[in-house]
C-alpha positions in Angstrom: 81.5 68.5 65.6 81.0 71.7 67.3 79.1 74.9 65.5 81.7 77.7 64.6 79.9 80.1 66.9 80.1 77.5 70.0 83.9 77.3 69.2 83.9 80.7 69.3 82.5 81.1 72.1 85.0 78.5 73.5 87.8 80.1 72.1 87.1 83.3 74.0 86.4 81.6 77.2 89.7 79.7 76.9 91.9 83.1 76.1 89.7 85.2 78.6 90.8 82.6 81.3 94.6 82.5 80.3 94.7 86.1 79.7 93.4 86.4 83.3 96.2 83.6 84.5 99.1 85.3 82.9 97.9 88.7 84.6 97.5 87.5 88.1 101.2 85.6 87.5 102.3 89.0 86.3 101.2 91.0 89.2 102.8 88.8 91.3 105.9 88.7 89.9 105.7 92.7 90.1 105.2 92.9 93.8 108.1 91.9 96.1 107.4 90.3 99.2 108.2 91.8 102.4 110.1 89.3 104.9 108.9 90.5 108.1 108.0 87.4 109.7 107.7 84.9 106.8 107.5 85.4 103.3 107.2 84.2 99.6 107.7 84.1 95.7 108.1 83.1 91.9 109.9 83.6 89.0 108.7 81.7 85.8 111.5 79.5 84.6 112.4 77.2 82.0 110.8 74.1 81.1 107.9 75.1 81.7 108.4 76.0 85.0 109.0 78.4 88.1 111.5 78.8 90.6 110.2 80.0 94.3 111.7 81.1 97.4 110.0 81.1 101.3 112.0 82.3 104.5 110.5 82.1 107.7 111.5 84.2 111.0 111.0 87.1 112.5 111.4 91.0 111.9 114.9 91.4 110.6 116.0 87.5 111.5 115.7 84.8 109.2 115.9 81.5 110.4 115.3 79.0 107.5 114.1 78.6 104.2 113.4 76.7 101.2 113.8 77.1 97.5 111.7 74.8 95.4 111.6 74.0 91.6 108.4 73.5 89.5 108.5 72.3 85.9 106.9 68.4 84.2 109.4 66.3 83.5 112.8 65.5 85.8 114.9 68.0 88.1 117.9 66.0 88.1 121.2 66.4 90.3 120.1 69.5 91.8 120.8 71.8 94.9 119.5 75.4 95.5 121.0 78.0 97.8 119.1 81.2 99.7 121.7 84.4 98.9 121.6 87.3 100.7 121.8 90.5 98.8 123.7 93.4 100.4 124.1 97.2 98.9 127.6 97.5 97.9 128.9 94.2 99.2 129.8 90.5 98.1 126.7 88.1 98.2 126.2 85.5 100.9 125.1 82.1 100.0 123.5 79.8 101.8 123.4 76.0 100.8 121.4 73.3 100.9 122.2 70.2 100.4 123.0 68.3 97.0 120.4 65.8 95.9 121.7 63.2 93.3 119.4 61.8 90.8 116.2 62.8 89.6 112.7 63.8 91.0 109.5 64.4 88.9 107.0 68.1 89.1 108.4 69.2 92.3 111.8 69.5 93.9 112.4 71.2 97.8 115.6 72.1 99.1 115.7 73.7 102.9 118.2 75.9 103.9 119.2 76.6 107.4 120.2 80.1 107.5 120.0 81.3 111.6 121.2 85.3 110.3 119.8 88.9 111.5 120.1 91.0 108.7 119.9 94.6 108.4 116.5 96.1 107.2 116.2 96.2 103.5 118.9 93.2 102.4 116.9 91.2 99.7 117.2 87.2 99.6 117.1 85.4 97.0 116.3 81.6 96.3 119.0 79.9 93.2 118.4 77.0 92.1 121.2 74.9 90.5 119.9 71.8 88.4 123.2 69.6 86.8 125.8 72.0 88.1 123.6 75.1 86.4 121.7 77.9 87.9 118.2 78.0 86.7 116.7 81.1 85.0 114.1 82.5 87.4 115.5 83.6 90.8 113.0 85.2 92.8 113.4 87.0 96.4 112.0 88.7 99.5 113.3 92.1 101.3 114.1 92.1 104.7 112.5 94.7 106.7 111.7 95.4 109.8 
């Protein structure tokens, strides 16, 4: 059995280390990615779990991308789409396709997009698990 001052000690390591975990996800949460070539992030989602988005291309042009779905037990019936955020105007979606049944940890959609858009439009990775989005959808800005 451990001494109450090495479980102490333990303690503190453990909450020091998660304290510095949950303020590195924080801060990267905080800071949206730039899409000027190719580009990345996550949202925290349920179960435990996150939701991230990539796109790959080149200054304003986005070519393809992929959203992808993190969490420990099954992502079941699921498909994701990359939409594209504009000021003042209806989103665009772009869809992946549809994968029926279940995978376990770590699910990948990619989406073809082939799109110049103007400088500043944000897109955004959804993720759609048995017909519902997931919460959690994270995206990139478009900029020059």
């Amino acid at each position: 059995m451990e001494e109450p001052a090495t479980r102490r000690r333990t303690t503190r390591r453990l909450l020091a280390a998660a304290a510095g975990a949950a303020a590195a996800v924080a801060f990267s949460l905080a800071t949206a990615p730039q899409a000027a070539a190719s580009a990345g992030g996550c949202t925290a989602s349920t179960g435990p779990g996150y939701v991230c988005v990539n796109v790959d291309g080149s200054g304003l042009r986005v070519n393809k991308g992929n959203v992808v779905r993190t969490k420990p037990d099954g992502i079941c019936n699921y498909r994701a789409a990359l939409v594209a955020k504009f000021p003042g105007k209806a989103d665009t979606y772009y869809w992946g396709s549809y994968h029926n049944g279940c995978v376990y940890g770590r699910a990948y959609v990619d989406v073809t997009v082939q799109w110049t858009f103007a400088d500043g439009v944000r897109i955004c990775g959804y993720f759609y698990e048995g017909g519902n989005l997931q919460p959690g959808q994270p995206c990139v800005t478009v900029r020059r």
